[in-house]
PyMOL Python script that loads the backbone (N, CA, C, O; Angstrom):
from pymol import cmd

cmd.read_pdbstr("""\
ATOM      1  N   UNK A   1     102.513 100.492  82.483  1.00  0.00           N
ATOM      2  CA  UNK A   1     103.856 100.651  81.963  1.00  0.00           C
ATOM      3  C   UNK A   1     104.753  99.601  82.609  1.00  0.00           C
ATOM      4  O   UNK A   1     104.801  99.362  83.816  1.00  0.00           O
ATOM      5  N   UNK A   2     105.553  98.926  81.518  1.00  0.00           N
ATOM      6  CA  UNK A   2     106.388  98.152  82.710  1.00  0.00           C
ATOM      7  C   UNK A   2     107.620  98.566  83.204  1.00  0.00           C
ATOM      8  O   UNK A   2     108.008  97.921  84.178  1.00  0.00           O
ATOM      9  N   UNK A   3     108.068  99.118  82.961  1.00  0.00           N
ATOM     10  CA  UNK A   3     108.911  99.730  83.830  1.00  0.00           C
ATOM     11  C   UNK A   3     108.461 100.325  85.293  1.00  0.00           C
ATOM     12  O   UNK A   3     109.171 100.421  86.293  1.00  0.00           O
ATOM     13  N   UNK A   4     107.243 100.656  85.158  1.00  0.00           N
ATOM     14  CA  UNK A   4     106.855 101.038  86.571  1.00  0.00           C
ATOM     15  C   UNK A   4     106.371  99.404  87.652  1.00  0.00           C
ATOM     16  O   UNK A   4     106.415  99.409  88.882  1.00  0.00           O
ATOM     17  N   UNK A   5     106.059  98.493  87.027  1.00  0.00           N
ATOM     18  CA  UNK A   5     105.573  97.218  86.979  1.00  0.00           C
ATOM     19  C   UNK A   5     107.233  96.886  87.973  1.00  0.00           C
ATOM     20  O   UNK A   5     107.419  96.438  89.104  1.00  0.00           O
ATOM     21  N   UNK A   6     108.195  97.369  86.873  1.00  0.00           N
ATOM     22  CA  UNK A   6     109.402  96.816  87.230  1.00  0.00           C
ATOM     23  C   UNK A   6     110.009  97.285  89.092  1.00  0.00           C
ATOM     24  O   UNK A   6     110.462  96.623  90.026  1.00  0.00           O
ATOM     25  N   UNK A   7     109.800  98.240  88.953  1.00  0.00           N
ATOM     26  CA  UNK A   7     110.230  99.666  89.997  1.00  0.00           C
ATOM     27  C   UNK A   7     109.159  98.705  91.080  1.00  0.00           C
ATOM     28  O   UNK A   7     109.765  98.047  91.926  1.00  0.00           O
ATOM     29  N   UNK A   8     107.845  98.619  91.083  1.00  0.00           N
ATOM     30  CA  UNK A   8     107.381  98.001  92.473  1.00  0.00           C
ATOM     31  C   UNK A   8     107.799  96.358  92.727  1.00  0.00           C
ATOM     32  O   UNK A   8     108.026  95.740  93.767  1.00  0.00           O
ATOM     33  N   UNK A   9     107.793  95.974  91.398  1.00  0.00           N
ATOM     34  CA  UNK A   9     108.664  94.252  91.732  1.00  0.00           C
ATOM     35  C   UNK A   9     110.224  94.729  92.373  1.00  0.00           C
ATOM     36  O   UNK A   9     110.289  94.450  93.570  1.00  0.00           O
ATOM     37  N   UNK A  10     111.235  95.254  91.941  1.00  0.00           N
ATOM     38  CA  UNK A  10     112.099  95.387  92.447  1.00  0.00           C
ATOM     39  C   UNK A  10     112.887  96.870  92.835  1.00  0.00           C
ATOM     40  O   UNK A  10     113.879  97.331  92.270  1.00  0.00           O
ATOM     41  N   UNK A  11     112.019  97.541  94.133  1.00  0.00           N
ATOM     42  CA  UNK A  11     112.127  98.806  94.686  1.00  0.00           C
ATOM     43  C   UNK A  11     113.916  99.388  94.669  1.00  0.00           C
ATOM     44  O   UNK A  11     114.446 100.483  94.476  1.00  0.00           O
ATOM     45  N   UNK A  12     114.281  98.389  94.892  1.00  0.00           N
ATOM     46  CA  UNK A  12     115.514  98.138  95.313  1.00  0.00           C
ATOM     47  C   UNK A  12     116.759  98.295  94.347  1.00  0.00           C
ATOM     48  O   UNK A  12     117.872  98.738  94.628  1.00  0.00           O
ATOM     49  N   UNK A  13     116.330  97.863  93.250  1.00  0.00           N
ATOM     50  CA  UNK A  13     117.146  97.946  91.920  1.00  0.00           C
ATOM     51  C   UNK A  13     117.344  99.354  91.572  1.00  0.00           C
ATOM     52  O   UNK A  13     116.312 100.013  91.445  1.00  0.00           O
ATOM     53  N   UNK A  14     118.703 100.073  91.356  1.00  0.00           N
ATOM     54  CA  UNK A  14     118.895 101.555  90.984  1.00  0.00           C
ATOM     55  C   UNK A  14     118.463 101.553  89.380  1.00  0.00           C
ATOM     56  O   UNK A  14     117.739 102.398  88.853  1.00  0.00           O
ATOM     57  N   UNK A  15     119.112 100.339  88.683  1.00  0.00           N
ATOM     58  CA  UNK A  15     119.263 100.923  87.230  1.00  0.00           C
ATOM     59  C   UNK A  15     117.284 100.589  86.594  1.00  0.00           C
ATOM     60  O   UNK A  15     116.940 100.658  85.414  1.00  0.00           O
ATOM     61  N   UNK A  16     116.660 100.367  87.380  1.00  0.00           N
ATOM     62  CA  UNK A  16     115.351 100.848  87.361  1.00  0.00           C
ATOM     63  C   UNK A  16     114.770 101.985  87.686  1.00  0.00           C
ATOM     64  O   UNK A  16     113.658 102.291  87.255  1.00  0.00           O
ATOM     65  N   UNK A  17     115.295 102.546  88.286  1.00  0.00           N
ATOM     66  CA  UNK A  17     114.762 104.019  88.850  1.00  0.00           C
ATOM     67  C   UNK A  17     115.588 105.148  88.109  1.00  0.00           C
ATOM     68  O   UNK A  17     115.288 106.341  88.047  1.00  0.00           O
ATOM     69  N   UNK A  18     116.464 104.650  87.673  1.00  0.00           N
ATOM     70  CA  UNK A  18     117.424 105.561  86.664  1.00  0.00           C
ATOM     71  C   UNK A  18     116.622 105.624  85.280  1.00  0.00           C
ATOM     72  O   UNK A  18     116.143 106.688  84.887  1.00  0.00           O
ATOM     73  N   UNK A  19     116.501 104.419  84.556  1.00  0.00           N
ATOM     74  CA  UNK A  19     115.549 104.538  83.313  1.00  0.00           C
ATOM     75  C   UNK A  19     114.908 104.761  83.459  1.00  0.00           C
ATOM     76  O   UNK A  19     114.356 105.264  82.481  1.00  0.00           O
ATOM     77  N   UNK A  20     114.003 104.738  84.865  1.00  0.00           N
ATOM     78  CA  UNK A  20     112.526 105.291  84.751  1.00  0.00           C
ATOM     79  C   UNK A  20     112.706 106.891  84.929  1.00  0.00           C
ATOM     80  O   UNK A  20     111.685 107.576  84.874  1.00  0.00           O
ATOM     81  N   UNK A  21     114.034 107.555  85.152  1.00  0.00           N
ATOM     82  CA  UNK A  21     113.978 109.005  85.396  1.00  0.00           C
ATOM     83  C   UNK A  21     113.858 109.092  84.229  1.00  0.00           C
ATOM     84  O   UNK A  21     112.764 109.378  83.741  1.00  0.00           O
ATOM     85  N   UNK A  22     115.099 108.838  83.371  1.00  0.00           N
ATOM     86  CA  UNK A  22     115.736 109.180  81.945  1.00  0.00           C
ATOM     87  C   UNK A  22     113.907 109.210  81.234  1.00  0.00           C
ATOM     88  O   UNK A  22     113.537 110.285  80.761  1.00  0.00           O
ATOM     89  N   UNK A  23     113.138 108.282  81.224  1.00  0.00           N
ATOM     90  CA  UNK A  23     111.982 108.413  80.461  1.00  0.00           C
ATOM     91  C   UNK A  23     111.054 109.356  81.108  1.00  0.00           C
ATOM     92  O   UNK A  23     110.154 109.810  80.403  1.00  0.00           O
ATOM     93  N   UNK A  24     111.148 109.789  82.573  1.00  0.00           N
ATOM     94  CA  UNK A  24     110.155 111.151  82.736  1.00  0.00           C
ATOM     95  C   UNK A  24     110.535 112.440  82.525  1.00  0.00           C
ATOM     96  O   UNK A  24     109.871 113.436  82.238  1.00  0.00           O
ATOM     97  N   UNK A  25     112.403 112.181  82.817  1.00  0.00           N
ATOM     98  CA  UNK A  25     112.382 113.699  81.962  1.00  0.00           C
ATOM     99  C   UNK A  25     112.541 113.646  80.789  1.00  0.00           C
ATOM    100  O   UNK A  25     112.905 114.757  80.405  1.00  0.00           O
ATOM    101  N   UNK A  26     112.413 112.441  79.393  1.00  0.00           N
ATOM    102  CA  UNK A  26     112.095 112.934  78.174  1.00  0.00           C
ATOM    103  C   UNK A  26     110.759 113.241  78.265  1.00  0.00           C
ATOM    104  O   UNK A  26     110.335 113.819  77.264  1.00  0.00           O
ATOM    105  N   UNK A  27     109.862 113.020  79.241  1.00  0.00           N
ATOM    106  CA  UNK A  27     108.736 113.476  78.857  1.00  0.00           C
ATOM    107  C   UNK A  27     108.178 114.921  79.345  1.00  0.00           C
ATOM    108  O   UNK A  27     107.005 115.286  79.260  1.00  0.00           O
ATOM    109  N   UNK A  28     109.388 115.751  79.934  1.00  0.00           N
ATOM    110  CA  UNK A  28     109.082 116.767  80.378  1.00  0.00           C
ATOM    111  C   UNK A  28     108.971 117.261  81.950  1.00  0.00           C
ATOM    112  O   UNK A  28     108.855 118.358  82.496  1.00  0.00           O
ATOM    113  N   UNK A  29     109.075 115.745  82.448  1.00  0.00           N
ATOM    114  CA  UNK A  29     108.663 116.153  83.734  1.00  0.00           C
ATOM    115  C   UNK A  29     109.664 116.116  84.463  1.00  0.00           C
ATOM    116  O   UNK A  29     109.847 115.029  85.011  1.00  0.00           O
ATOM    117  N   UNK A  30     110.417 116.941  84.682  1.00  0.00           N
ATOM    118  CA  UNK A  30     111.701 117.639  85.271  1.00  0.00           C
ATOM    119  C   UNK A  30     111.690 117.428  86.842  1.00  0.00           C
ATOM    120  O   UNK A  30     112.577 116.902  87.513  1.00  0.00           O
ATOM    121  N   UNK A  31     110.578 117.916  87.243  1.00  0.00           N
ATOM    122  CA  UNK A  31     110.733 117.869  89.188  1.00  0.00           C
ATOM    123  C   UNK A  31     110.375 116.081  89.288  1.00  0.00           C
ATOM    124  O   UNK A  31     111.281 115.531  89.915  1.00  0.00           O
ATOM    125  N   UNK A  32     109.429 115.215  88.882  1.00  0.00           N
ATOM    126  CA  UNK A  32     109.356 113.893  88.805  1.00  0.00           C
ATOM    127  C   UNK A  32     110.634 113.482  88.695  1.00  0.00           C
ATOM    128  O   UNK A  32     111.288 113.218  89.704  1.00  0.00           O
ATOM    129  N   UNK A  33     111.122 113.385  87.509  1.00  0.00           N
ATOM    130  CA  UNK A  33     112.532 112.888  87.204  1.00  0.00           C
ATOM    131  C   UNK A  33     113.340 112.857  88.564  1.00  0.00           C
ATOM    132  O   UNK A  33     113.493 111.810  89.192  1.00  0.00           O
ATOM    133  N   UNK A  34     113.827 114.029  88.960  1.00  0.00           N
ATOM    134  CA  UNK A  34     114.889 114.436  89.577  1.00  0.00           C
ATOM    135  C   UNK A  34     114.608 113.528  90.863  1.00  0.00           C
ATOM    136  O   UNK A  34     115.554 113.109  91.530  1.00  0.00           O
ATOM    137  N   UNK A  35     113.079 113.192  91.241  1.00  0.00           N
ATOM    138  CA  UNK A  35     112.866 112.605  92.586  1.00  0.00           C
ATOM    139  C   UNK A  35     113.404 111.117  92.297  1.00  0.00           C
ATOM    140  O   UNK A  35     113.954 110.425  93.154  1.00  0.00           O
ATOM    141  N   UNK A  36     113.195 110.772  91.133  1.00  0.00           N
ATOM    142  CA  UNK A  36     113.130 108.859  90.703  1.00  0.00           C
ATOM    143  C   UNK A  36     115.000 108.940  90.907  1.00  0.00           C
ATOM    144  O   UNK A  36     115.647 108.146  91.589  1.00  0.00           O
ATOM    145  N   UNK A  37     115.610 110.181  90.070  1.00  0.00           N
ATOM    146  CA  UNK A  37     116.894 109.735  89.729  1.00  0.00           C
ATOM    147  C   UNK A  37     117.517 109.733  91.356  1.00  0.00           C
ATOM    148  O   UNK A  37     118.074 108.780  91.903  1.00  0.00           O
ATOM    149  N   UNK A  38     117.274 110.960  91.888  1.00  0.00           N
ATOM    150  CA  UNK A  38     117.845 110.518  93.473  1.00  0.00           C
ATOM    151  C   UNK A  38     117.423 109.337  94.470  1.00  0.00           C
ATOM    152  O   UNK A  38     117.867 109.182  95.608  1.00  0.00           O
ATOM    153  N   UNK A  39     116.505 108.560  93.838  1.00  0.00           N
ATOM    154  CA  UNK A  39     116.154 107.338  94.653  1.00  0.00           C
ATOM    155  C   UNK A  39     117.201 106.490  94.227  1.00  0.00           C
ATOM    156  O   UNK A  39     117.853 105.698  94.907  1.00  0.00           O
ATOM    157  N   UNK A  40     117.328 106.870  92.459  1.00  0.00           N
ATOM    158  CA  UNK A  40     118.449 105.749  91.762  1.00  0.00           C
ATOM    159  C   UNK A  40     119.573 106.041  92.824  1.00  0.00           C
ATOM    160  O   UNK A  40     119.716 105.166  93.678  1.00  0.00           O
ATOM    161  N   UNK A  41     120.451 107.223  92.899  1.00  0.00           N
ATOM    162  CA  UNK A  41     122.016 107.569  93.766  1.00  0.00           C
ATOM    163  C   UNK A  41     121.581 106.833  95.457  1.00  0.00           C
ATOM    164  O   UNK A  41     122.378 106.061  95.990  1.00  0.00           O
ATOM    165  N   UNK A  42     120.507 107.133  96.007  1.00  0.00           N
ATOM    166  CA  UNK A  42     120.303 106.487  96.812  1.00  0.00           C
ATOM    167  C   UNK A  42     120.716 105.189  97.134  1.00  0.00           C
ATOM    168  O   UNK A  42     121.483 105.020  98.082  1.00  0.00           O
ATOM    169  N   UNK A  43     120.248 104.118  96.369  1.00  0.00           N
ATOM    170  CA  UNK A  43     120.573 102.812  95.736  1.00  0.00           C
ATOM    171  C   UNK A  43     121.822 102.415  95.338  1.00  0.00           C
ATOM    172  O   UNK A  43     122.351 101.317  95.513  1.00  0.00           O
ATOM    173  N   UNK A  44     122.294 103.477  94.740  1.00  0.00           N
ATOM    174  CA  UNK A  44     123.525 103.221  93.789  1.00  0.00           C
ATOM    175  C   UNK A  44     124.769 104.190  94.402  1.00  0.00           C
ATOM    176  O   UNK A  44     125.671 103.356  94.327  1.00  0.00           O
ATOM    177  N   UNK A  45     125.131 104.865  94.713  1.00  0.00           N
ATOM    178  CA  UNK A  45     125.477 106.276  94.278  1.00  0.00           C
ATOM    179  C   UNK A  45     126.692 106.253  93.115  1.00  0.00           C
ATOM    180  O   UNK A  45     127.535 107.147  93.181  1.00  0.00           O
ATOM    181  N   UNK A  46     126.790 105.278  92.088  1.00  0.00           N
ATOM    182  CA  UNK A  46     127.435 105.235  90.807  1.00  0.00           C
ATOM    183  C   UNK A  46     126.574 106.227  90.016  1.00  0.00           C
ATOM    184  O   UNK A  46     127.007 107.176  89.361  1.00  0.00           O
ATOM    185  N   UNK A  47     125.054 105.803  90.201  1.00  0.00           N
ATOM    186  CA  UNK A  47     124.632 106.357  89.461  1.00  0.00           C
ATOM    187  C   UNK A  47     124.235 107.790  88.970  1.00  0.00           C
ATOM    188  O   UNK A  47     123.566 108.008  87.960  1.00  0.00           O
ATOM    189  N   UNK A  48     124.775 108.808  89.885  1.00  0.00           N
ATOM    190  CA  UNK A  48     125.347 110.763  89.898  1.00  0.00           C
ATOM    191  C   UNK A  48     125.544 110.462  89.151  1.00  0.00           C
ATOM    192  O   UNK A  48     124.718 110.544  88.242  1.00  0.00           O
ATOM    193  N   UNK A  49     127.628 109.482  88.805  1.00  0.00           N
ATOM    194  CA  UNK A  49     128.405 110.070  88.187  1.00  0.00           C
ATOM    195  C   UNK A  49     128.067 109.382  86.559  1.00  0.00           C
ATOM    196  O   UNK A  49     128.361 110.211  85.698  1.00  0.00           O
ATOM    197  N   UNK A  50     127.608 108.276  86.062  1.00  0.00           N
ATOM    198  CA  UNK A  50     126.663 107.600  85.363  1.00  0.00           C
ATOM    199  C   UNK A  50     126.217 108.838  84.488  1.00  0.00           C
ATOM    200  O   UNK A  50     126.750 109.225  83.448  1.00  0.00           O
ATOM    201  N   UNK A  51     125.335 109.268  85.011  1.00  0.00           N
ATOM    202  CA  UNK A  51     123.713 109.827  84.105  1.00  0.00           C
ATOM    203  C   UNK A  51     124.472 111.689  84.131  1.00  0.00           C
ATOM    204  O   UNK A  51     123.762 112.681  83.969  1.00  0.00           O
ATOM    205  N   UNK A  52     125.767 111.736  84.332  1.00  0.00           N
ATOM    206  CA  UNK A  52     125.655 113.340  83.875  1.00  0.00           C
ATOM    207  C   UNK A  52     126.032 113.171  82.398  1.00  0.00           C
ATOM    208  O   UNK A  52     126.030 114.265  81.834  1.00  0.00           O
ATOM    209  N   UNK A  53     126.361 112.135  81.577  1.00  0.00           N
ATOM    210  CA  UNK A  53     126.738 112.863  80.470  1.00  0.00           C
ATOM    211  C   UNK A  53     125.271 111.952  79.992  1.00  0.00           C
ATOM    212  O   UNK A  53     125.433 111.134  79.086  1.00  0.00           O
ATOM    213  N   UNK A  54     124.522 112.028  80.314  1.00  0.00           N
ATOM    214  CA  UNK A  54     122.915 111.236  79.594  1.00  0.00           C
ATOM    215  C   UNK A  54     122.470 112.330  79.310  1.00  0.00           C
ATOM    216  O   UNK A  54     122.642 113.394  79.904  1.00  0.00           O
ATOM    217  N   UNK A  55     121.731 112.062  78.161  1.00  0.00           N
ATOM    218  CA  UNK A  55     121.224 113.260  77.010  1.00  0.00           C
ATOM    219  C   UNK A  55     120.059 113.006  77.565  1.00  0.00           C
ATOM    220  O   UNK A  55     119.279 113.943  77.391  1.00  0.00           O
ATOM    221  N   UNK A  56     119.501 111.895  78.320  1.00  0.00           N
ATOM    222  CA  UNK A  56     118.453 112.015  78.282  1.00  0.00           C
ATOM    223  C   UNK A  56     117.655 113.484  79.884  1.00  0.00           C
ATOM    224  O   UNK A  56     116.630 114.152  80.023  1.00  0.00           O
ATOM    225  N   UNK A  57     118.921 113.260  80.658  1.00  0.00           N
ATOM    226  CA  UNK A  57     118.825 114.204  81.850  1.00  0.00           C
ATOM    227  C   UNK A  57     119.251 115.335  81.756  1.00  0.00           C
ATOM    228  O   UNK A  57     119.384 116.012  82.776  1.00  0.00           O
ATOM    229  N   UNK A  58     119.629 115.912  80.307  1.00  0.00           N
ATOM    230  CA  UNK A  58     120.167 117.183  80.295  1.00  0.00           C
ATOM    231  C   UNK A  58     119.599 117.989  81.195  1.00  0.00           C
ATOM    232  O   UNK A  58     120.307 118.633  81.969  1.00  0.00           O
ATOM    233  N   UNK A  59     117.827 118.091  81.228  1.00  0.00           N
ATOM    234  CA  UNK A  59     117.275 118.721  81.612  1.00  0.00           C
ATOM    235  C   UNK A  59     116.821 119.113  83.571  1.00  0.00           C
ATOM    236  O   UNK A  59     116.111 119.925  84.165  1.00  0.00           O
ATOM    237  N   UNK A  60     117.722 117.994  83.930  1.00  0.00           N
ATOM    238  CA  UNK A  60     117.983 117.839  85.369  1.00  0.00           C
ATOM    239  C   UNK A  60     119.087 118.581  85.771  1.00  0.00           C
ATOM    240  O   UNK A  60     118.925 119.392  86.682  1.00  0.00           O
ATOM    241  N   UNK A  61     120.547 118.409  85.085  1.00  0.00           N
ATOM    242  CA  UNK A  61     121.521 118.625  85.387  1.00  0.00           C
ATOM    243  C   UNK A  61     121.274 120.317  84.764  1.00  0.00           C
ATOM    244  O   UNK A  61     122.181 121.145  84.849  1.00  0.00           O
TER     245      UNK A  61
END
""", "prot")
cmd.dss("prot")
cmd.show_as("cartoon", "prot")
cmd.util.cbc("prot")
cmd.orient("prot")
């Protein structure tokens, strides 16, 4: 996957670890997600206030 390709080239980058949440919890995986997206706030911490109105994290928030 490249996005995951992306995430080990650049660990460091939030708005990589953010899309890569947004695409594990469309895929269901809710406790995964939640770990990637707090690496994103880690990185970022824009990115909390960012991803609450994302449809794609309903399922986090």
């Amino acid at each position: 996957m490249p996005l995951l390709e992306a995430r080990d080239g650049f660990p460091d980058e939030g708005m990589i670890h953010c899309n890569l949440a947004c695409y594990t919890a469309k895929q269901g995986r809710i406790d995964e997600a939640k770990g990637i997206l707090s690496r994103a706030i880690q990185l970022d911490p824009v990115f909390g206030e960012l991803t609450l109105d994302n449809e794609d994290l309903v399922g986090i928030w």
